[in-house]
N, C-alpha and C positions, 0 to 999 in steps of 0.2 A: 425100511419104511413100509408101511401096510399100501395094499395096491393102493387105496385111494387116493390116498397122502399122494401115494408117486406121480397119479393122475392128475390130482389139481395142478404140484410142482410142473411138469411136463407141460400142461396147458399155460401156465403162467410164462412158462418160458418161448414157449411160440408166441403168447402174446408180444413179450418184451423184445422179440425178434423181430418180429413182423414191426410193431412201433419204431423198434430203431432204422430200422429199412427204410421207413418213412419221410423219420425225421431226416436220415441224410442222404438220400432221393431229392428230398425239398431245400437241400440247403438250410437246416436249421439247425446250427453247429448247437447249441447249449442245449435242447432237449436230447440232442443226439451223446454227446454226451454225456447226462443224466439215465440214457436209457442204455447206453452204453456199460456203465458202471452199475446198475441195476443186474442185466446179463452176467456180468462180471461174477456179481456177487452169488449170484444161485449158480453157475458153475462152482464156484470156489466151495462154495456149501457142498454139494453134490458132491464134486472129489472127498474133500473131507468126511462125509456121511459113509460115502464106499470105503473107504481105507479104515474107515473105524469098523463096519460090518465086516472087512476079510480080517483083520486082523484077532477077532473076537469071536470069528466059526470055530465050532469045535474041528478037531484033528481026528 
């Protein structure tokens, strides 16, 4: 990813952290959740994204 790219991803992901924290702090099982499964998904991205960039460096 180009630094920026990684910069927004990274910010996005603190946000979606911090939200979940919130949501189930408060007891609010369905945005939790939702915010839960959000997190989910840009980890899952990210492994995906690294494993495609080590596998694709030159030797």
């Amino acid at each position: 990813m180009i630094r920026q790219q990684f910069y927004f991803f990274m910010i996005g992901v603190i946000i979606y952290a911090a939200l979940l924290y919130w949501a189930a702090s408060h007891d609010f099982w369905l945005p939790t959740a939702f915010f839960a499964y959000l997190l989910g998904r840009r980890v899952v991205f990210a492994y995906r994204v690294d494993r495609f960039n080590r596998m694709n460096q030159p030797k």
